[in-house]
Backbone as JSON, one array per atom type, in Angstrom:
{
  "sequence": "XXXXXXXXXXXXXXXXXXXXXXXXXXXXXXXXXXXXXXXXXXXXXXXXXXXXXXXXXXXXXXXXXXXXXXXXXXXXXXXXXXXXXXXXX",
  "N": [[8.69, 8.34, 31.21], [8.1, 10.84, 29.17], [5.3, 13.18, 27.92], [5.34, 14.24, 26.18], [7.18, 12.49, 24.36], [5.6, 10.12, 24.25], [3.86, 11.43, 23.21], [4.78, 11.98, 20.52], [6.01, 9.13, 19.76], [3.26, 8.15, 18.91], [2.54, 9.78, 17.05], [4.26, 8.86, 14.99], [3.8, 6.07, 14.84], [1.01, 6.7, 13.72], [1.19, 7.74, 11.9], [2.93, 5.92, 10.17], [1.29, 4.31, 9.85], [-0.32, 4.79, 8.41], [0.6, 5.54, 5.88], [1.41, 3.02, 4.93], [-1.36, 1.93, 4.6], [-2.15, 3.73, 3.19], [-1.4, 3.41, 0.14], [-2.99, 1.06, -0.82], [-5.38, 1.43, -0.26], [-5.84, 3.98, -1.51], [-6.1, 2.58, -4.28], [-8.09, 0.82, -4.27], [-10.19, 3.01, -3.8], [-10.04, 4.36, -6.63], [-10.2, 2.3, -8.27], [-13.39, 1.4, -7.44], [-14.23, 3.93, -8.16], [-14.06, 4.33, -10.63], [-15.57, 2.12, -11.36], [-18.55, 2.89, -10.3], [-18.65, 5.18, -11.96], [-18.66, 4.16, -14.46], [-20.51, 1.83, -14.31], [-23.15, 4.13, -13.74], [-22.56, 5.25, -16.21], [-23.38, 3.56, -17.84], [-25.72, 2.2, -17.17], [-26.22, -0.2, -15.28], [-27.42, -1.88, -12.49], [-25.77, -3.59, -10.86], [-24.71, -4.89, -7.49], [-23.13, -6.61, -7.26], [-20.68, -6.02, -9.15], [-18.82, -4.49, -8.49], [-17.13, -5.8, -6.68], [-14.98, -7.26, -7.47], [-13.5, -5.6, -9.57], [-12.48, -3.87, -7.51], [-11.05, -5.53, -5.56], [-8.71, -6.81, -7.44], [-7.54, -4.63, -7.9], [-6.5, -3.61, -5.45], [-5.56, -6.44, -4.57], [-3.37, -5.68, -6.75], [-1.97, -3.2, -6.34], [-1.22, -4.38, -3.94], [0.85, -5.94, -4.51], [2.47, -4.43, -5.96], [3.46, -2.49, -4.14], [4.03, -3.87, -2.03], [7.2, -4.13, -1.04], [8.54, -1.62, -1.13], [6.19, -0.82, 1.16], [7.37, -3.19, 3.12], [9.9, -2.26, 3.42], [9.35, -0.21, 4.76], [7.75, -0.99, 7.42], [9.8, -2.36, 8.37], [11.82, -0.87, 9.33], [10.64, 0.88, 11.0], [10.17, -0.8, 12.94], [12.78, -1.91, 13.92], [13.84, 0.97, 14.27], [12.09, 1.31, 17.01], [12.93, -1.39, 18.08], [15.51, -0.61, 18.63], [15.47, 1.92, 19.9], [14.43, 0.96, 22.64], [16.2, 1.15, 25.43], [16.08, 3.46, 25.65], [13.46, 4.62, 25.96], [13.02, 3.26, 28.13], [13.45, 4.79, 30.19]],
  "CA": [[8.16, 8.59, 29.88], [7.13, 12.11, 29.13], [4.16, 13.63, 26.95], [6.44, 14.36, 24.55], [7.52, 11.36, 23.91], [4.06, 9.7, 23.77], [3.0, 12.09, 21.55], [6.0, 11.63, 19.24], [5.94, 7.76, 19.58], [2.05, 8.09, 18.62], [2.22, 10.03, 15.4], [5.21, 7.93, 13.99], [3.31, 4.75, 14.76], [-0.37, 6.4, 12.91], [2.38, 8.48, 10.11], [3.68, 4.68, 9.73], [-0.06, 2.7, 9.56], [-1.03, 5.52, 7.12], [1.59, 5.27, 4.87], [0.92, 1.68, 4.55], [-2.71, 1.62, 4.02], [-2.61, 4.53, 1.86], [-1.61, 2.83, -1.72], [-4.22, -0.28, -0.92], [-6.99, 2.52, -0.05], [-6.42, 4.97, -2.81], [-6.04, 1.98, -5.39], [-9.69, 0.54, -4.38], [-11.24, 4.26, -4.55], [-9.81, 4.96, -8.14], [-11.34, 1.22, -8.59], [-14.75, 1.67, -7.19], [-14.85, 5.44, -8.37], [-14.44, 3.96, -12.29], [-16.69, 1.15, -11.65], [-19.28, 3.45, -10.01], [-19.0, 6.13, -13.42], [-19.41, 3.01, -16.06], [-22.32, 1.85, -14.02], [-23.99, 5.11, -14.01], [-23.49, 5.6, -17.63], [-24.39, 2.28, -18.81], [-27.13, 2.76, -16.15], [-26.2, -0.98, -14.83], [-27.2, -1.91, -11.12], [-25.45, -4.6, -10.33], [-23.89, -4.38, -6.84], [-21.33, -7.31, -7.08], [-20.06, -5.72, -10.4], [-18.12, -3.43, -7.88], [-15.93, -6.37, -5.88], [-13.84, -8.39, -8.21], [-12.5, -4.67, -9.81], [-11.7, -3.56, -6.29], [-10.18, -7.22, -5.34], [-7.95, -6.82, -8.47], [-6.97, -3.49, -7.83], [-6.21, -3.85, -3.94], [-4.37, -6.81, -4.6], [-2.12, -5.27, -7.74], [-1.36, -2.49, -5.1], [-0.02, -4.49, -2.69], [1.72, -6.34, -5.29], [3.22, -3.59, -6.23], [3.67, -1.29, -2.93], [5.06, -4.44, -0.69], [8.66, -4.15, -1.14], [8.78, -0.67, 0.11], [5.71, -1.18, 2.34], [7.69, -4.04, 4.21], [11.22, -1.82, 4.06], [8.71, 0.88, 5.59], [7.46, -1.25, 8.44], [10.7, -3.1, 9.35], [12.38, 0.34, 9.61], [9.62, 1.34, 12.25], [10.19, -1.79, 14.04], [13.76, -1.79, 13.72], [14.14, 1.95, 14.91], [11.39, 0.8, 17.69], [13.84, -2.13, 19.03], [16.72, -0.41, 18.98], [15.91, 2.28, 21.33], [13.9, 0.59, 23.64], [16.9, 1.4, 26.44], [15.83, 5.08, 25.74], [11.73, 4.8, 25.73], [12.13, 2.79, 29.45], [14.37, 5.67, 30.97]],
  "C": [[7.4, 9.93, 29.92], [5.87, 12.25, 28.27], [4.56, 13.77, 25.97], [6.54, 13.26, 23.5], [6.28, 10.69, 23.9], [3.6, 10.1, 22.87], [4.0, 12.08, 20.0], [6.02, 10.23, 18.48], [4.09, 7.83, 18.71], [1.8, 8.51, 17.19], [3.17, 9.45, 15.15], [4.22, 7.09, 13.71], [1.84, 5.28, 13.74], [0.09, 7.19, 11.34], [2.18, 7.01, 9.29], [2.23, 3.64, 8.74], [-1.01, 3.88, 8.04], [-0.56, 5.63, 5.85], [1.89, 3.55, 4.03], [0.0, 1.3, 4.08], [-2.82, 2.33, 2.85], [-2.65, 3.94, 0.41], [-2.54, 1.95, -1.87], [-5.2, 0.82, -1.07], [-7.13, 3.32, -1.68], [-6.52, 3.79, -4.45], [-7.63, 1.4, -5.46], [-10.72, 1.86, -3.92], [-11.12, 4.05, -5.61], [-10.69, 3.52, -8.22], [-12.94, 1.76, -8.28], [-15.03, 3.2, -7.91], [-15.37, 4.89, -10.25], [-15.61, 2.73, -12.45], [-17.91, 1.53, -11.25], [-19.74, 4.22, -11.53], [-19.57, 5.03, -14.61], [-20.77, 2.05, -15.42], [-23.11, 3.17, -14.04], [-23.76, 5.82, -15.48], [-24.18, 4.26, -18.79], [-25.67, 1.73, -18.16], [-26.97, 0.5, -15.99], [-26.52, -1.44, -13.33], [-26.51, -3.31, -10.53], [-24.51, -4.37, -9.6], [-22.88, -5.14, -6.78], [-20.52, -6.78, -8.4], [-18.54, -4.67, -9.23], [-16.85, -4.4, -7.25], [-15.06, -6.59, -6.52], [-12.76, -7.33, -9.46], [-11.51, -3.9, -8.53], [-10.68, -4.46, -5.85], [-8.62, -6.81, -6.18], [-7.34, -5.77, -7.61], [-6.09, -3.15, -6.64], [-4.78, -4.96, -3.93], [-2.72, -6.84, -5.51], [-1.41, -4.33, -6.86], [-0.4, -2.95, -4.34], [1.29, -4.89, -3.5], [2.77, -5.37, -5.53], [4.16, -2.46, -5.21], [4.83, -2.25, -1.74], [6.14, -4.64, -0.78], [9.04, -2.86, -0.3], [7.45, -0.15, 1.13], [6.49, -2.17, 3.52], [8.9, -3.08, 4.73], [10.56, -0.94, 5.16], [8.61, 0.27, 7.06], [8.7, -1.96, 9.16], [12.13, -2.03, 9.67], [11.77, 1.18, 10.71], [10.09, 0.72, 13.26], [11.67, -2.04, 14.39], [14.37, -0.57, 14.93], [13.27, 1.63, 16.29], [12.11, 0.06, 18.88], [15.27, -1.83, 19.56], [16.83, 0.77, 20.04], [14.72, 2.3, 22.4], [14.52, 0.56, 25.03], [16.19, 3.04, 26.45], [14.04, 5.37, 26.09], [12.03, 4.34, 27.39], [12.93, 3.75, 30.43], [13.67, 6.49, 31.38]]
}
């Protein structure tokens, strides 16, 4: 196994886990960012006001993202098993 290949295998695999998290992540910023602005202009402090729009939002994401989140990851794992003759050479 060269360096090469380590370092190749390494950014696929954090390309792959970033490309996955990303739509959950950026969907509970844009949440929290709008539930942050309408508390600071309706000057509200209430800190659980912040979960149950994130919650929502996180899980409409996945809702929405896991079809080609799963093709994503079983195309990793897929390409992964198939050349596992070539990675132990």
């Amino acid at each position: 196994m060269s360096s090469e290949f380590a370092t190749t295998f390494v950014f696929e695999a954090l390309k792959t886990a970033i490309l996955l998290a990303g739509p959950v992540l950026l969907a509970g910023l844009i949440a929290g960012l709008a539930v942050s602005i309408f508390q600071a202009v309706t000057q509200i402090n209430e800190m659980t006001l912040v979960f149950i729009p994130k919650m929502l939002a996180v899980a409409l994401a996945v809702l929405i993202c896991f079809p080609w989140m799963l093709q994503l990851i079983i195309d990793f794992t897929t390409n992964l098993f198939r050349n596992i003759p070539v990675y132990i050479q």
